[in-house]
C-alpha positions as CSV (number, residue, x, y, z in Angstrom):
1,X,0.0,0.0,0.0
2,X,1.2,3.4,-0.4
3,X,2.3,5.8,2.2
4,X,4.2,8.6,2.8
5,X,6.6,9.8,5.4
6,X,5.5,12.4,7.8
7,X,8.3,15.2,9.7
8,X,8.2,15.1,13.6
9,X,6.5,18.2,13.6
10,X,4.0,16.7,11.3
11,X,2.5,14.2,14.2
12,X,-0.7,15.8,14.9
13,X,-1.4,14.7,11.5
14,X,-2.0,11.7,13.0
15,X,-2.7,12.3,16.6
16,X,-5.7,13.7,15.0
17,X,-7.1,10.2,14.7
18,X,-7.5,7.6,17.4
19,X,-4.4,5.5,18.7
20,X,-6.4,2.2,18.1
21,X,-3.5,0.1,19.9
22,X,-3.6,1.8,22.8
23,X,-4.0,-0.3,26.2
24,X,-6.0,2.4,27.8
25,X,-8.1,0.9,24.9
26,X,-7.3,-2.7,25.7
27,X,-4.6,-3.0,23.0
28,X,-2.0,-6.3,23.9
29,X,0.3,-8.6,22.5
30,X,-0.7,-11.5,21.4
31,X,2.7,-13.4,20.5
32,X,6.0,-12.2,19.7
33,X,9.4,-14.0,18.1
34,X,11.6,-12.7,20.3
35,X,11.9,-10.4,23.3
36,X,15.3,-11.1,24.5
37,X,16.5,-8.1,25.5
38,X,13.4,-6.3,26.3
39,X,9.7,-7.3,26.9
40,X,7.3,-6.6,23.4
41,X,4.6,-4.9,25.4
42,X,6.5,-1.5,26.4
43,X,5.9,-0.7,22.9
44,X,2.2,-0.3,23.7
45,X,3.2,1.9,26.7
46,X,1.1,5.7,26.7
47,X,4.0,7.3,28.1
48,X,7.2,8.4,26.0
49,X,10.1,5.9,26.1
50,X,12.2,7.5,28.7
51,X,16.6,6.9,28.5
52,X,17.8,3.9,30.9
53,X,21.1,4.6,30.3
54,X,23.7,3.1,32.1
55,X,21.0,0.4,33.9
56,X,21.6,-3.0,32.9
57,X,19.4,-6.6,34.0
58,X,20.6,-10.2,33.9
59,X,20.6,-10.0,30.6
60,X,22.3,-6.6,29.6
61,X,21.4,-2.8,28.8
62,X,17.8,-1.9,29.9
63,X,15.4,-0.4,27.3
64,X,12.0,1.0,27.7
65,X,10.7,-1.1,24.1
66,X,11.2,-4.1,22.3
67,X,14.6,-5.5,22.1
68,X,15.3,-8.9,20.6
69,X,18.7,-11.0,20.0
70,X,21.6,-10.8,17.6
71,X,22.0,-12.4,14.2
72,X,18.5,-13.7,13.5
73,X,18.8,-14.5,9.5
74,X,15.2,-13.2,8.5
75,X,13.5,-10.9,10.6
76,X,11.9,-10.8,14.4
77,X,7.8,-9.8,14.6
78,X,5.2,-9.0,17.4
79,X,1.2,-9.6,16.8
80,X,-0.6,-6.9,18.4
81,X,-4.2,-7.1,19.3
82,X,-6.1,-3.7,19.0
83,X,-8.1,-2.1,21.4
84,X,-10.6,-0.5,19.2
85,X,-10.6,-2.3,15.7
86,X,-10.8,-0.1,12.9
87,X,-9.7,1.5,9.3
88,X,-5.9,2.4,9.5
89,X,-4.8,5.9,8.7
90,X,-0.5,5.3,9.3
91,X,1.8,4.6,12.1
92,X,4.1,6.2,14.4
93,X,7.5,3.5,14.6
94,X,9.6,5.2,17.4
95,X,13.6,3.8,18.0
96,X,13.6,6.7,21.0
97,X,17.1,5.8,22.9
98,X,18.0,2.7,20.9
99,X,21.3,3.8,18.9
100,X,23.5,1.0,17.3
101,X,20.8,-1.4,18.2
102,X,17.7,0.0,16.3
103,X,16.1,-2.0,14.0
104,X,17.6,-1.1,10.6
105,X,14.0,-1.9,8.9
106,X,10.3,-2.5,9.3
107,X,6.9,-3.3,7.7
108,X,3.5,-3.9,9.2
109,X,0.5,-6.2,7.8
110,X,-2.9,-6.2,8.9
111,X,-5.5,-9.0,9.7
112,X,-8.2,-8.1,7.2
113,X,-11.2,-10.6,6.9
114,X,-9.4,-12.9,8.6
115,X,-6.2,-12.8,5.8
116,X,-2.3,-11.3,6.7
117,X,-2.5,-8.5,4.2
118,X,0.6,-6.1,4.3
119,X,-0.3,-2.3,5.4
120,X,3.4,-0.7,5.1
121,X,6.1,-2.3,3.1
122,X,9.4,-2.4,4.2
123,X,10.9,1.2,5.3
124,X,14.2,2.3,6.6
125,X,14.3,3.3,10.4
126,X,17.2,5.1,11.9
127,X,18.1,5.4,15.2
128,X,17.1,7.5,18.8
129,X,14.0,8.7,15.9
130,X,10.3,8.6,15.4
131,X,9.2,7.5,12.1
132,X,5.9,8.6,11.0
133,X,4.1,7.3,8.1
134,X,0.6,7.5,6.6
135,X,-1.3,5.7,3.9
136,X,-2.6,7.2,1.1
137,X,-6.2,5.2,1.3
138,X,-7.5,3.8,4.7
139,X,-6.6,0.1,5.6
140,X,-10.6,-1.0,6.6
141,X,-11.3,-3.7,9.1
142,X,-8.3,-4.8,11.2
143,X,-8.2,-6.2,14.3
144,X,-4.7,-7.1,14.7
145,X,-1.4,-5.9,13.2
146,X,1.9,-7.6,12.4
147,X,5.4,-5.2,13.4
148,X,8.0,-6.7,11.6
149,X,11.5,-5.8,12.2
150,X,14.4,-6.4,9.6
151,X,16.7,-8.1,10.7
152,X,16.6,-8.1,14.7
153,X,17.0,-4.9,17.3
154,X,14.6,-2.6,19.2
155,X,12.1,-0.5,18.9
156,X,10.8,1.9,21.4
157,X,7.1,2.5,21.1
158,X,4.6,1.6,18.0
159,X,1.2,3.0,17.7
160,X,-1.3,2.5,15.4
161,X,-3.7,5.1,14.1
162,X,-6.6,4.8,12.7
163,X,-10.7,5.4,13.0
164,X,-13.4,3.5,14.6
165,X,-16.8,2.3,13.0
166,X,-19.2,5.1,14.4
167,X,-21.8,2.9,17.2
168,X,-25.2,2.4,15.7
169,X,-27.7,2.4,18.3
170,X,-30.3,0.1,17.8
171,X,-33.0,2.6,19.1
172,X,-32.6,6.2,17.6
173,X,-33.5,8.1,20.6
174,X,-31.0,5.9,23.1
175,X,-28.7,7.7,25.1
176,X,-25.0,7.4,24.6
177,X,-21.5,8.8,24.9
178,X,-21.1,10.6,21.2
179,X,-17.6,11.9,22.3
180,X,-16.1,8.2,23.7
181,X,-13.8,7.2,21.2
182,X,-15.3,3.3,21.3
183,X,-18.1,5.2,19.9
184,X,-16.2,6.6,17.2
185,X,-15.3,9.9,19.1
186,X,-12.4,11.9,18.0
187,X,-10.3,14.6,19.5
188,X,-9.5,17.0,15.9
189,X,-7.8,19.9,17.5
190,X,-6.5,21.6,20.7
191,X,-4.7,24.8,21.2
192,X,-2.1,22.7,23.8
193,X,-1.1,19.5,25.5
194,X,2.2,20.5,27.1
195,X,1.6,18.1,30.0
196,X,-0.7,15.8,28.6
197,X,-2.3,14.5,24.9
198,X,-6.0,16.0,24.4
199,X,-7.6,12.6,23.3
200,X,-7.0,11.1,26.6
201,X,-10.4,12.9,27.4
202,X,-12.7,10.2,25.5
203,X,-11.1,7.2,26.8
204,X,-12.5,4.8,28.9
205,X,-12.4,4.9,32.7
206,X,-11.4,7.4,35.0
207,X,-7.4,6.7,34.4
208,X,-4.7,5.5,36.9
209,X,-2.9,9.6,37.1
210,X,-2.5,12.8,35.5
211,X,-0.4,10.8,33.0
212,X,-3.3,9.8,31.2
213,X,-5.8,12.9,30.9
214,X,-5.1,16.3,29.4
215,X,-3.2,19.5,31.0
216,X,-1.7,23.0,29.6
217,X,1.2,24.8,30.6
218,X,0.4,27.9,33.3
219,X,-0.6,30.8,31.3
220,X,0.2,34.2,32.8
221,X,-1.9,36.3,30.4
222,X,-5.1,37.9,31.7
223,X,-8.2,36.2,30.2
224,X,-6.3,33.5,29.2
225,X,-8.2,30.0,27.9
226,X,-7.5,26.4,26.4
227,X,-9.6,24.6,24.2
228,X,-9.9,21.4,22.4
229,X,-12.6,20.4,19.7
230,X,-14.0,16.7,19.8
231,X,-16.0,15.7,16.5
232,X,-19.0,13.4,18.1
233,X,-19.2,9.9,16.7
234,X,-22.5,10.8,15.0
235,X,-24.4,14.0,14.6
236,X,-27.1,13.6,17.6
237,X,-29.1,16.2,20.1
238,X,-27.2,16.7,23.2
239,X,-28.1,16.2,26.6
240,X,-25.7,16.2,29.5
241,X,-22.5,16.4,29.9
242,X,-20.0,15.1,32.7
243,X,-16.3,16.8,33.5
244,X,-13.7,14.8,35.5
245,X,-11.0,16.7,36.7
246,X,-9.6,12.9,38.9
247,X,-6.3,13.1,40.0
248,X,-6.4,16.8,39.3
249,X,-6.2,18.3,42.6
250,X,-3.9,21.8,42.1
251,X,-3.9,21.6,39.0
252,X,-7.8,21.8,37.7
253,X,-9.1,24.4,35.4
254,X,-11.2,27.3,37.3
255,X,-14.1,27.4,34.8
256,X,-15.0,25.5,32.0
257,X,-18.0,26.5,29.3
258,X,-19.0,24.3,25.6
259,X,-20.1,25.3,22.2
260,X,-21.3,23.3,19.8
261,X,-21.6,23.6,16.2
262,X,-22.8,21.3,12.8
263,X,-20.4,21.0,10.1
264,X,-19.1,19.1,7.5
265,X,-15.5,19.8,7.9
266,X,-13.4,17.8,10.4
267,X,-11.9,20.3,12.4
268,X,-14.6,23.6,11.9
269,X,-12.9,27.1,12.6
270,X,-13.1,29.5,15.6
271,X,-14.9,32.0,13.6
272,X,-18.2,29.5,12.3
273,X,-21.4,29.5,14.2
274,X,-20.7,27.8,17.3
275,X,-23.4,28.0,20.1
276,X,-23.0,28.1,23.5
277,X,-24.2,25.0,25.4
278,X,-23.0,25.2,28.6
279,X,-22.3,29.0,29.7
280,X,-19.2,29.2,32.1
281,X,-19.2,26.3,35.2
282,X,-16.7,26.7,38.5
283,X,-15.1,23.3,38.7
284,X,-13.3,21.8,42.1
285,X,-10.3,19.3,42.1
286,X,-10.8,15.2,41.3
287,X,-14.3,15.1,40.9
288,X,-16.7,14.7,38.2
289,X,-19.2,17.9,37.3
290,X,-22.4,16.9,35.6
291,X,-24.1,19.6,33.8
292,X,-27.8,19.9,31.7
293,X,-26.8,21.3,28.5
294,X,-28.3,24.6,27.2
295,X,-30.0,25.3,23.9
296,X,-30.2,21.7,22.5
297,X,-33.3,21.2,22.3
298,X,-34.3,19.9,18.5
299,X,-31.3,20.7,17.5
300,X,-28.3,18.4,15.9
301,X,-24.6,18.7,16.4
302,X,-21.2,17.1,15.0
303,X,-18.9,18.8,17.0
304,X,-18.2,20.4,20.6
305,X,-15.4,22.8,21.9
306,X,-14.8,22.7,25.2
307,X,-13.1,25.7,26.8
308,X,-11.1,26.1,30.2
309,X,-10.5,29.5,31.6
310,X,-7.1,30.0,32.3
311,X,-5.7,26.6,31.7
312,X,-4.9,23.4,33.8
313,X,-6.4,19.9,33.2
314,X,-9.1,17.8,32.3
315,X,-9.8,13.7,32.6
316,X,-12.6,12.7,31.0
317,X,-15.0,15.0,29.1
318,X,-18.5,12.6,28.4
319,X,-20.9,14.3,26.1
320,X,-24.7,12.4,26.4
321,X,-27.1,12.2,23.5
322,X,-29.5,10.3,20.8
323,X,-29.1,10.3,17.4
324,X,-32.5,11.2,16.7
325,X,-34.4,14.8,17.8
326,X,-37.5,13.6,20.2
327,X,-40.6,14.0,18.9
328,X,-43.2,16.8,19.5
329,X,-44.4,16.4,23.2
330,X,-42.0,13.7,23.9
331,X,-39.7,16.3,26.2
332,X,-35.8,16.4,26.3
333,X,-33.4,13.0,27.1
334,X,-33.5,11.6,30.4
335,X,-31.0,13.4,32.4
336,X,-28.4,10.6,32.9
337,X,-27.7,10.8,36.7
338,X,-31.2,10.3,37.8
339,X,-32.4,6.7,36.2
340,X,-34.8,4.2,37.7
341,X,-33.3,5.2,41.6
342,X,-36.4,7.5,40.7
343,X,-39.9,6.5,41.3
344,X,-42.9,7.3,39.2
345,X,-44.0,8.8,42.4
346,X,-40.5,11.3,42.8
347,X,-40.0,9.5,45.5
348,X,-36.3,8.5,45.1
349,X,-35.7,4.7,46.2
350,X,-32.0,4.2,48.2
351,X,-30.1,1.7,46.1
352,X,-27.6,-0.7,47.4
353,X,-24.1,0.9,47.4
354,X,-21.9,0.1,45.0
355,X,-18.5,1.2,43.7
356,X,-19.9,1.4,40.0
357,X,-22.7,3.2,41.2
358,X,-21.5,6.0,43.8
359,X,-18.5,6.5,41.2
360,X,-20.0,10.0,40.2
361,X,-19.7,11.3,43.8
362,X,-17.1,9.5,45.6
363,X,-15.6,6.1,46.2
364,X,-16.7,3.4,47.9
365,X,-13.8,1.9,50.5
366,X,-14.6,-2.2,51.4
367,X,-12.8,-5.5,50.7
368,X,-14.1,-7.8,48.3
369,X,-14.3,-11.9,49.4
370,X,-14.0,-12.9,45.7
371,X,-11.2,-11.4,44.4
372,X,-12.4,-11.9,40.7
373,X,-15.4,-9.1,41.9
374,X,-12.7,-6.1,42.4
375,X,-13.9,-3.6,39.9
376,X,-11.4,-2.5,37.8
377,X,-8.5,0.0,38.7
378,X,-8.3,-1.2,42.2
379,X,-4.8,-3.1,43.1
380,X,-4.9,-6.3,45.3
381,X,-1.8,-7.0,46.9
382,X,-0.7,-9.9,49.6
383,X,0.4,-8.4,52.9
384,X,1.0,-9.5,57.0
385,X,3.3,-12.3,55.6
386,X,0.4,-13.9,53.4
387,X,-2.6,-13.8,56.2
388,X,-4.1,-10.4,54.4
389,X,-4.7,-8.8,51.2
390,X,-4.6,-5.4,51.0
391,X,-7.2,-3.3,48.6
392,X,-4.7,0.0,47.6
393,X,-5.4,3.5,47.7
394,X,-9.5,2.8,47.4
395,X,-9.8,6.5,48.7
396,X,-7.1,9.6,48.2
397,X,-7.4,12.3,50.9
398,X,-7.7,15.7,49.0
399,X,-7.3,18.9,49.7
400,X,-7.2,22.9,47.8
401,X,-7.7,25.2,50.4
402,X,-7.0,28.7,48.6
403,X,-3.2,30.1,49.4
404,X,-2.6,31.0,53.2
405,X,-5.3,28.2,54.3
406,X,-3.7,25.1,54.1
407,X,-5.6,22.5,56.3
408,X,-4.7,19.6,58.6
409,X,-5.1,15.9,58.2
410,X,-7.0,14.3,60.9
411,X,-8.5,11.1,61.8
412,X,-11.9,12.2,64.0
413,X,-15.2,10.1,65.3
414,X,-18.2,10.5,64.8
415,X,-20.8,8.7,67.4
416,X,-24.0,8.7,65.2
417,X,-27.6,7.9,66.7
418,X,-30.7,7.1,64.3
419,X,-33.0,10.0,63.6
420,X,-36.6,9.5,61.8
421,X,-34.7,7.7,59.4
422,X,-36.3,3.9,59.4
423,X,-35.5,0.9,56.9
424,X,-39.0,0.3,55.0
425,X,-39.9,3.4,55.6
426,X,-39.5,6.9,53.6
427,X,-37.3,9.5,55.1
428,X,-37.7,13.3,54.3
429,X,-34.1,15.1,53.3
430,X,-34.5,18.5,55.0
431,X,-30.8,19.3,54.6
432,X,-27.1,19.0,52.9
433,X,-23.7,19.8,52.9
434,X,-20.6,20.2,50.7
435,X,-16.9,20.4,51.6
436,X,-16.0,22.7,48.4
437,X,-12.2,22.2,49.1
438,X,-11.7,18.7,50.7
439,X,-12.9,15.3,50.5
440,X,-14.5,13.3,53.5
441,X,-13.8,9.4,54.1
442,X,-16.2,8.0,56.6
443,X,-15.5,4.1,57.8
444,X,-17.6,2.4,60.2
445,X,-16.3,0.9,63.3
446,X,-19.9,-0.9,65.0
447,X,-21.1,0.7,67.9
448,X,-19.3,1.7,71.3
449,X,-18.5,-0.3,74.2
450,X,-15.2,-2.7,74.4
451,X,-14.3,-6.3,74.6
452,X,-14.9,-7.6,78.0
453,X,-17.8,-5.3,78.8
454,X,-21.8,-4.3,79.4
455,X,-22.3,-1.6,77.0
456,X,-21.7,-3.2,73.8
457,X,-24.7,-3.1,71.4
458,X,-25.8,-5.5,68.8
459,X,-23.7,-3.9,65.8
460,X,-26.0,-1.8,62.7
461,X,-26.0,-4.0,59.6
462,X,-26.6,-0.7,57.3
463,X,-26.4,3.2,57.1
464,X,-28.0,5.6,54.9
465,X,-25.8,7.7,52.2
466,X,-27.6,10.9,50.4
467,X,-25.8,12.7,47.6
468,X,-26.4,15.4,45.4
469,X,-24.2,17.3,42.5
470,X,-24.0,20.7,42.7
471,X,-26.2,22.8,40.3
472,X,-25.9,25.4,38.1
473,X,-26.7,28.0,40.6
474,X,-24.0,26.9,43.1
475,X,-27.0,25.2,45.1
476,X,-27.5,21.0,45.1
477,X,-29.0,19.9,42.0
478,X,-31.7,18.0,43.7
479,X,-33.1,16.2,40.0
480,X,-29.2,14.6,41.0
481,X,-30.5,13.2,44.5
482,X,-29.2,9.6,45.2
483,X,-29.9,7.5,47.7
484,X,-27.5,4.6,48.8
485,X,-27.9,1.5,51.9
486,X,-24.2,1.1,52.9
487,X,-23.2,-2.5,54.8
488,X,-21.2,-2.0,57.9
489,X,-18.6,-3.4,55.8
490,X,-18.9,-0.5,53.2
491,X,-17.0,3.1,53.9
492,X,-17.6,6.1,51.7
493,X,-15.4,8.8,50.6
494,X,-17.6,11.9,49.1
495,X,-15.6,14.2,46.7
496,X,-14.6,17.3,47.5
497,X,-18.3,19.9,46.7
498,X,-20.5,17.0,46.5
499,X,-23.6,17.6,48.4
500,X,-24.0,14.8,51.1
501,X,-26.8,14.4,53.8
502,X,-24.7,14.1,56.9
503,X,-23.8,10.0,57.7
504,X,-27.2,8.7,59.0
505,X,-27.1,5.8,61.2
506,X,-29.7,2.8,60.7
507,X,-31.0,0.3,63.6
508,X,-28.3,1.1,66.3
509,X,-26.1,4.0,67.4
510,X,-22.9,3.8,65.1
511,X,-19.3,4.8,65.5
512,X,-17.6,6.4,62.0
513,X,-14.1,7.1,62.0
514,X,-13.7,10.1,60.0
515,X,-10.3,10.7,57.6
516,X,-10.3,14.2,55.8
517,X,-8.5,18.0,55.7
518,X,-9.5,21.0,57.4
519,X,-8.7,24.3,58.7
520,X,-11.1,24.2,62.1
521,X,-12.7,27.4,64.0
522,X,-16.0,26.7,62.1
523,X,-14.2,28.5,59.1
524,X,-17.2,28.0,55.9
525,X,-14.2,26.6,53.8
526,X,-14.3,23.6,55.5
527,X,-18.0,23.1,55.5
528,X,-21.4,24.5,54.0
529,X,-24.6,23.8,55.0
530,X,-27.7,24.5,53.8
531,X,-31.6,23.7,54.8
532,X,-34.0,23.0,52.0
533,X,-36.5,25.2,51.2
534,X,-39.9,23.3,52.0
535,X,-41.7,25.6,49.6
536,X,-39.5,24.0,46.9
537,X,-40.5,20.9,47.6
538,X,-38.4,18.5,50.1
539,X,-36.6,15.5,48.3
540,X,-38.3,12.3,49.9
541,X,-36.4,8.9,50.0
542,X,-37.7,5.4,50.6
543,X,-35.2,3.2,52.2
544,X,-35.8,-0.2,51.8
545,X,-36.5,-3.1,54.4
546,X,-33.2,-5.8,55.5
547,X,-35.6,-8.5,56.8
């Protein structure tokens, strides 16, 4: 097939498309010739191959790719599995820090319709490079590639590019994620990724660190912004919207606002007709922000900038929609967040708690009997000389207190006793709270008394969990009211501004030991409450019965 080379400063000619062997998209090795020197998956690595100069394993110099032995009389390959299958646009083959022992030569086939069809023919490579090539007509259909290196040597990093089939809902008016790239989402331009690469935003997840989302540089101009454009994997009326600013907690944009616009061209210009969708939003460190869009209605869109006032970083940016503009009297999409945990009634039924579910205000803390239930992300390591496992860093203490009010880290109690709130019955939410600048772990600990004595009280099985994102008028959004039953065995960490009902115990008085940040001296930083208007309306919830 024919190709042609790109420059280095050519590669957003590709980045442009999606990197379909990416691992944060599943991408993995299925088999290799060779890997001697230096294991074949590091080529599948996100981060840049850093230098290991001067480090050396059992079996000589240590490289951050894929190294094979000496002297092989043909050539050495690696089968690669991608993570999103798709048609191939061209490749980036990168020899970063291999010099003397780069592979001279390369070519890559495809698996088309179930036949080995070459992609790139043979090319030169050179060393401590990235070689950049793309094909002069799509490659359709692959779902696995063939790296072929002539005759032997290493290679740094290889990543396909390439586009995904669009998802064709089966229903018109379902709602989906038009900007995840499984979808067929696509970041087409950004105005910067110093820190981190703009199409991390539509990948799946929440990520594992910064490393894998998207940040700026610091701007110090005044009315300074960042922006990326993501063309949606189909044209579609838009809903909602969730920002994730996880495992940015310094470094989180200020604001954020979205545009939208229709267009036939890839990447449309800043001076077309885009509309404002979501006028400018305060955003708070690691947490996701979930937003009604604004002037949608009946309307159709194939594109969405996002803007961040000054600069910083995002995670994940989820835009929800249909395909299809409802019909006359049918009313806008289904705001995501609220689902079937609402009744027909409005009475909002308390769910079971669950990591999957609570993921949009906080994390869930609790060990897991089977180990093959751990949801994913969550690292299980042995510990206490093989009599424990250990579930790591379930919960990360946060804290952005503005300049000149750094807080403490403390470990308090909290003794709670049951109010009005009953399992079977309903229970009337009268009141929240937010920490706008910290995050709150609560774990339970049973009720009082000690070993040995009187006092001690048949232990609560459950307590009750009420959250809330804020709204667009800096108030809870209570159309985003959840209620959750948490085991005793079940602690909860609420991100930092979530609205929360205070922890309300269930059955029996219940101790909660209480991780977080704070500055103390009833300073509002550390907490806001508020008491719901009853002429609004007071949220209801109906807990359900154990027995």
């Amino acid at each position: 097939m024919a190709y042609k080379i790109l420059l280095p400063e050519q590669y957003k000619t590709l980045t442009s498309f999606t990197e379909l062997s990416s691992v944060a998209l599943g991408g993995s090795i299925v088999s290799v010739s060779d890997e001697f020197f230096a294991e074949a998956v590091n080529l599948l690595k996100v981060e840049p191959a850093p230098s290991m100069k001067g480090q050396f394993g059992p079996n000589g110099a240590l490289y951050s790719g894929w190294e094979t032995k000496r002297h092989n009389p043909t050539y050495d390959w690696v089968i690669i599995r991608l993570g999103a299958p798709g048609s191939i646009v061209g490749f980036d083959i990168d020899t970063s820090h291999f010099n003397g022992n780069e592979a001279p030569e390369a070519s890559v086939d495809g698996l088309i319709n179930g036949q080995w069809q070459e992609i790139l023919p043979k090319v030169p490579l050179g060393p401590d490079a990235r070689h950049l090539f793309q094909l002069s007509q799509l490659a359709p259909g692959c779902s696995q590639v063939r790296l072929n290196q002539y005759p032997d040597g290493g290679i740094a990093r290889f990543r396909v590019y390439g586009v995904v089939a669009p998802y064709e809902p089966k229903d018109p008016s379902e709602i989906f994620d038009l900007a995840f790239v499984s979808n067929g989402g696509r970041v087409v331009n950004v105005s910067d990724q110093h820190f981190g690469v703009a199409s991390n935003v539509i990948l799946p997840g929440r990520g594992k660190d910064m490393g894998d989302g998207w940040e700026t540089r610091r701007s110090r101009d005044k009315g300074h912004t960042e922006w990326l454009i993501i063309k949606l994997a189909r044209a579609g009326v838009l809903d909602t919207v969730d920002i994730d600013t996880a495992h940015f907690k310094g470094n989180y944009p200020e604001s954020c606002e979205l545009h939208a616009i229709n267009s036939d061209l890839d990447s449309p210009t800043f001076d077309a007709k885009w509309d404002l969708i979501l006028s400018r939003q305060k955003t708070f460190a690691h947490q996701i922000h979930s937003f009604k869009l604004e002037n949608v209605k009946n309307k159709k869109y194939t594109h969405v900038r996002v803007t961040i006032y000054p600069d910083g970083g995002l995670k994940r940016v989820r835009i929800y929609g249909s395909v299809e503009i409802p019909k006359q009297g049918a009313g806008s999409a289904p705001i995501k967040v609220v689902d079937a945990s609402v009744s027909r009634s409005g009475v909002h039924e308390a769910k079971f708690l669950s990591h999957d579910e609570f993921a949009l205000f906080g994390s869930v803390c609790q060990a897991y009997r089977n180990l093959k239930a751990v949801p994913p992300g969550i690292k299980v390591t042995p510990a206490n000389q093989g009599t424990a496992n250990k579930f790591n860093n379930l919960a990360d203490i946060v804290s952005s207190f503005p300049e000149g009010k750094a807080g403490t880290q403390s470990v308090s109690i909290y003794r709670s006793t049951p109010s009005e709130a009953e399992l079977g019955k309903e229970f009337t939410v009268r009141v929240l709270e937010r920490h706008p600048f910290n995050n709150q772990v609560f774990i339970p600990m049973g009720s009082g008394g000690r070993v040995g004595t009187d006092d001690l009280t048949v232990h609560a099985r459950a307590y009750l969990v009420i959250v809330a994102l804020n709204g667009r008028d800096d108030k809870p959004d209570l159309g985003t009211l959840k209620a959750f039953i948490a085991s005793a065995s079940q602690g909860v960490s609420y991100n930092a501004g979530i609205w929360h009902h205070p922890i309300i115990a269930l059955e029996q008085p219940t101790d909660f030991a209480c991780v977080e940040t704070q500055i103390g001296g009833g300073d509002k930083l550390d907490c806001e409450v508020l008491e719901l208007s009853e002429a609004n309306g007071l949220p209801v919830v109906a807990l359900p019965s154990l027995d």
